[in-house]
C-alpha positions as CSV (number, residue, x, y, z in Angstrom):
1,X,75.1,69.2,87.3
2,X,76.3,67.0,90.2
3,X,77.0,68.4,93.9
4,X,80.3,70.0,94.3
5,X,81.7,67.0,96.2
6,X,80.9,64.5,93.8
7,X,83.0,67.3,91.2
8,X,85.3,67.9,93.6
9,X,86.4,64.1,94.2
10,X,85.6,62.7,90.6
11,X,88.9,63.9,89.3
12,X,92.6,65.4,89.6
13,X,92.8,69.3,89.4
14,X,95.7,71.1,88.4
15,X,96.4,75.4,89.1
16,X,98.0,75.5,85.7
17,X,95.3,74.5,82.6
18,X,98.3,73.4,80.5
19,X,99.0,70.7,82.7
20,X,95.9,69.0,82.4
21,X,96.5,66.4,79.9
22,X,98.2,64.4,82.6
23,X,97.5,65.8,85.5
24,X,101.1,66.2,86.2
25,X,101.1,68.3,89.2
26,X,97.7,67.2,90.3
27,X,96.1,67.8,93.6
28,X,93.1,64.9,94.5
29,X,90.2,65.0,97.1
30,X,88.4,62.6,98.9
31,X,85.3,62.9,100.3
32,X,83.9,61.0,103.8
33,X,80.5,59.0,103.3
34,X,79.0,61.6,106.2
35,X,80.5,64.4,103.8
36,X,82.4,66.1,107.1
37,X,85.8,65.5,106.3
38,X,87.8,66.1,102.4
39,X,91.4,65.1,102.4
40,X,93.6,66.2,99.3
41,X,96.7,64.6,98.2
42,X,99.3,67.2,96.1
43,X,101.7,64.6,94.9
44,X,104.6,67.5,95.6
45,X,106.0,68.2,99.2
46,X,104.1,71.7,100.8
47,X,104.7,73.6,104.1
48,X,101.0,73.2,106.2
49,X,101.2,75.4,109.4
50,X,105.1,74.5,109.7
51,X,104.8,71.0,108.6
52,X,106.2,69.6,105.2
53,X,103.8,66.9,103.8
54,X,102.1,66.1,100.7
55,X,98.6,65.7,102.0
56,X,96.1,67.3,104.5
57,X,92.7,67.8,105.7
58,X,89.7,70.1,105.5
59,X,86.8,69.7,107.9
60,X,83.8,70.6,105.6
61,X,81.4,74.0,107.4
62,X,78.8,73.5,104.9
63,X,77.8,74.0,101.5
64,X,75.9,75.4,98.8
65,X,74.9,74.1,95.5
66,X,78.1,75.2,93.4
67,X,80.3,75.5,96.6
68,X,81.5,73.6,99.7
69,X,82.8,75.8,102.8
70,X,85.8,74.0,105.1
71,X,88.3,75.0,107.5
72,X,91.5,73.4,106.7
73,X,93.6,71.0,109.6
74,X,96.7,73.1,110.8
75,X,95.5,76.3,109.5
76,X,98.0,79.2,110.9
77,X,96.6,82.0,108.3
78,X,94.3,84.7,110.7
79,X,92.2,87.0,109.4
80,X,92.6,90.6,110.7
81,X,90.9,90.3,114.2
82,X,92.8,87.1,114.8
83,X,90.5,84.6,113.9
84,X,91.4,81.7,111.7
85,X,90.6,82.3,107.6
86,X,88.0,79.3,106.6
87,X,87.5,78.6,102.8
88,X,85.1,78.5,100.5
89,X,85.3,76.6,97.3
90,X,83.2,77.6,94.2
91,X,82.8,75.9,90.7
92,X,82.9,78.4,88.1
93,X,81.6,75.6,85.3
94,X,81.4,72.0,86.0
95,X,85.1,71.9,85.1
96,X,86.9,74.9,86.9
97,X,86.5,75.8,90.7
98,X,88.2,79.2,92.8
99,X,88.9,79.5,96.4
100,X,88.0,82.2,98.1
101,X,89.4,83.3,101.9
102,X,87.2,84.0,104.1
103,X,88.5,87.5,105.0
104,X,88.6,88.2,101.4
105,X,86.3,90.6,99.2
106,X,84.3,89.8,96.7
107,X,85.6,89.0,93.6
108,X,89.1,88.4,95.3
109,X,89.8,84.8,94.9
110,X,92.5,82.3,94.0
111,X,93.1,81.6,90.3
112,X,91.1,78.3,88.9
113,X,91.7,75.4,89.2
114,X,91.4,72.8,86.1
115,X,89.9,69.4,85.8
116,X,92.5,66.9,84.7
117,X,92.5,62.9,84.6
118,X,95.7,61.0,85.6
119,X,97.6,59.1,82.6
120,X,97.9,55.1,83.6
């Protein structure tokens, strides 16, 4: 199975499985050559640490071989002692991946995300 950036940046992914057809409400990810930086493009208008945009940045902590572990630009969430969450990102199969907060307990996690590939 690849490396979860080669996954991660090989195709679309959408929240909702039924939208995968056409990736219609897609989020992409780009990886950096020296594998330090991942930028994602949502395609829809979001609220990052009081700034509307539809793309951002993560700054990539370090990785395993089903998971990658980044702290995101203009992060405001804290964890309870103050300190800025960091994510980690997980593949569940080759075609579904979580995220999971760093101040969160295991199994807590966001629901998967779904491989999709764009129409056109």
């Amino acid at each position: 199975m690849p490396d979860p950036f080669t996954r991660l940046s090989a195709q679309g992914w959408v929240w909702n499985a039924a939208n995968a057809a056409g990736c219609i409400d897609g989020l992409f990810y780009s990886v950096s050559a020296d594998r330090k930086t991942i930028w994602f493009e949502t395609g829809a208008e979001m609220d990052l640490g009081g700034v509307k945009t539809d793309r951002g940045a993560y700054r990539v902590l370090g990785q395993g071989p089903q998971s990658i572990d980044m702290a995101m630009e203009q992060e405001w969430r804290r964890d309870d002692t103050g300190d800025l969450v960091w994510w980690r990102l997980i593949f569940v199969t080759a075609e579904t991946f979580v995220w999971v907060r760093s101040d969160w307990h295991f199994p807590q996690a966001t629901k998967p995300l779904t491989a999709c590939a764009p129409i056109g």
